[in-house]
N, C-alpha and C positions, 0 to 999 in steps of 0.2 A: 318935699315939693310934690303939688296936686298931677300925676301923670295926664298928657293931654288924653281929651275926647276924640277916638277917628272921628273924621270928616266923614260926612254920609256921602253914600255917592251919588256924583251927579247923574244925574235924567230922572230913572224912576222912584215916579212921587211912592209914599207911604201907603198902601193898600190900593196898590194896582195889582189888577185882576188879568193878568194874560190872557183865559179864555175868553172872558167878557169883553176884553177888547177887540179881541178876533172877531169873536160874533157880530160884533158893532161895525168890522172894517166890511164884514163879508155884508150886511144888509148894505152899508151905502154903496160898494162896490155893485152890487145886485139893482140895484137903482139908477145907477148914474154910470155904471162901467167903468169899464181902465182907466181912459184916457181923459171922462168926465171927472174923474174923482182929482181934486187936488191934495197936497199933502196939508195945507192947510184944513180942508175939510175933514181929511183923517184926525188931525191932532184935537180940531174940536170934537168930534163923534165920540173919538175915544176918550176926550177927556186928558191927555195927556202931552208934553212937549215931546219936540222935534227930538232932539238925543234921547228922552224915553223909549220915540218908537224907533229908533235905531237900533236903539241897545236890545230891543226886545225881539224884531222881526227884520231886521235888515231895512235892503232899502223901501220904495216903493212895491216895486216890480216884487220882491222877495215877499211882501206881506200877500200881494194879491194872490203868489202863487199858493200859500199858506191857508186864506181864506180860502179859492177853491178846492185843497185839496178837503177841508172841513164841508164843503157844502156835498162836493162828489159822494164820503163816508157817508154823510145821514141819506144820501138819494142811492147809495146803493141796494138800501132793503127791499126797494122799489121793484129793480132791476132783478132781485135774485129769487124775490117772491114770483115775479112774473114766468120768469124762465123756469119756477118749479112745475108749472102748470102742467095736467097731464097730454095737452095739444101744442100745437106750435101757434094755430089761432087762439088757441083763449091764454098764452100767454102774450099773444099782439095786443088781443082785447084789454087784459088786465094791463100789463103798461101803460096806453094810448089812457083807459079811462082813470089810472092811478094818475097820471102827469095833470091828467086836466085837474087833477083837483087838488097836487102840490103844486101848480103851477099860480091856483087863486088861494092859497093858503089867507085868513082874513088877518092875522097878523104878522106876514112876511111881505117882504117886497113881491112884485107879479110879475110872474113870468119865470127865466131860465137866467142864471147869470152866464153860464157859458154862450147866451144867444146874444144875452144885454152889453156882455162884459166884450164880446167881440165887437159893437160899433166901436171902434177906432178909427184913425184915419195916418197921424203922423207916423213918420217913420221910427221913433223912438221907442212906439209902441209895438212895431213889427214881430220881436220876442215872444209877446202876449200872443197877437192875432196866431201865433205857430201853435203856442201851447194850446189855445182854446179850439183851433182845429182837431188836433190830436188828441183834443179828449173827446171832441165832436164824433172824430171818426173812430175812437177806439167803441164809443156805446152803439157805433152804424155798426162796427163787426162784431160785436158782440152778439145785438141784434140776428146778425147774417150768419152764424152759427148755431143760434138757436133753430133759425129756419130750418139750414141745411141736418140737424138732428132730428127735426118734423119731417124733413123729406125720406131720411134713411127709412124712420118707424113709420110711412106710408100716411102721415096728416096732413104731407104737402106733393103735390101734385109733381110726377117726376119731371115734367117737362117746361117747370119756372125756374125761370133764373133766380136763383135766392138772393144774391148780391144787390140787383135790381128792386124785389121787394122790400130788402132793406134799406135801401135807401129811398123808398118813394113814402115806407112808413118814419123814417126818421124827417122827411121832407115835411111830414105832414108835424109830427111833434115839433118840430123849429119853429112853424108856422103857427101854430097852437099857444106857443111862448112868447111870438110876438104879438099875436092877437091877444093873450093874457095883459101884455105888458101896458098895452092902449087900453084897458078897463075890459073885454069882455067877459060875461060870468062865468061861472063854474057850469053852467048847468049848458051856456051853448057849446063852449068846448068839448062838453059827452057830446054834445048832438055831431061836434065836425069829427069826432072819434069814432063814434058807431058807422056812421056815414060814410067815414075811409074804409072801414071794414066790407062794406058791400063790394069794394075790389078786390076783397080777397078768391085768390084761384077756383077754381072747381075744374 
């Protein structure tokens, strides 16, 4: 007697690609945010059913956390290139003009998903709007560290609040992401980036 064939298992189709889906959930999330994105829009993006992306990345809320932590990895080189900078301004500088021009990347969505991904409103979504704070404010202290290390080695003026610099230049990259996100170019955002630097201390 012919032993049976296992049953394949249910959800994930035959040459599905986990990272490629990912990538695919983080652009439309990056476009349309949390609370815009539906699960049906996910299943078509990715190309795959409902119990696939289950079986793959949990629920909703589990994939989007999944997707940003994938977009934070690639924008970290960003961040660490800047901070190696031999100043505490020309590592402002190098960030402010690095963002403006991952922020109009020509084949990525525009702008920040942590700025896009936080228009929410219901309460469902509330989990997100925490997480997307917390990573909001973990790159403002980041930021605010690097300051307060320009201040020790004498590139920042003893008598600024560094806390406050960082967050009027993270103020301003937020604002940079939303103006990306409405179409403006790469080339005016250096301009509102150089142009925030002229409040730099003296």
């Amino acid at each position: 007697m012919k032993p049976k064939t296992a049953a394949a298992p249910v959800g994930r189709p035959r040459g599905f690609d986990v990272d490629e889906a990912l990538d695919r959930a983080l652009r439309l999330f990056w476009r349309q945010g949390y609370e815009g994105t539906s699960l049906s829009d996910l299943t078509e993006a990715l190309g795959i059913n409902r119990p696939s992306l289950y079986a793959a990345f949990g629920n909703k809320e589990s994939l989007f956390r999944k997707a940003l932590d994938r977009y934070v990895e690639r924008h970290l080189c960003l961040y660490r290139d800047a901070f190696a900078k031999p100043t505490a301004r020309a590592a402002v500088e190098h960030l402010l003009l690095g963002l403006a021009d991952a922020q109009t990347l020509p084949r990525e969505p525009k702008g920040c998903i942590t700025v896009q991904g936080a228009l929410v409103s219901g309460a469902d979504a509330a989990p997100i709007q925490g997480e997307l704070a917390a990573r909001r404010a973990a790159g403002e202290q980041a930021l605010r560290e690097r300051l307060e290390q320009g201040q020790r080695e004498g590139d920042v003026p003893a008598h600024v609040d560094c806390a406050d610099l960082a967050r009027y230049f993270t103020t301003v990259t937020q604002g940079m992401a939303v103006q990306a996100a409405t179409g403006a170019s790469r080339e005016s955002l250096r301009r509102v980036a150089r142009t925030s630097l002229l409040a730099w201390p003296t």
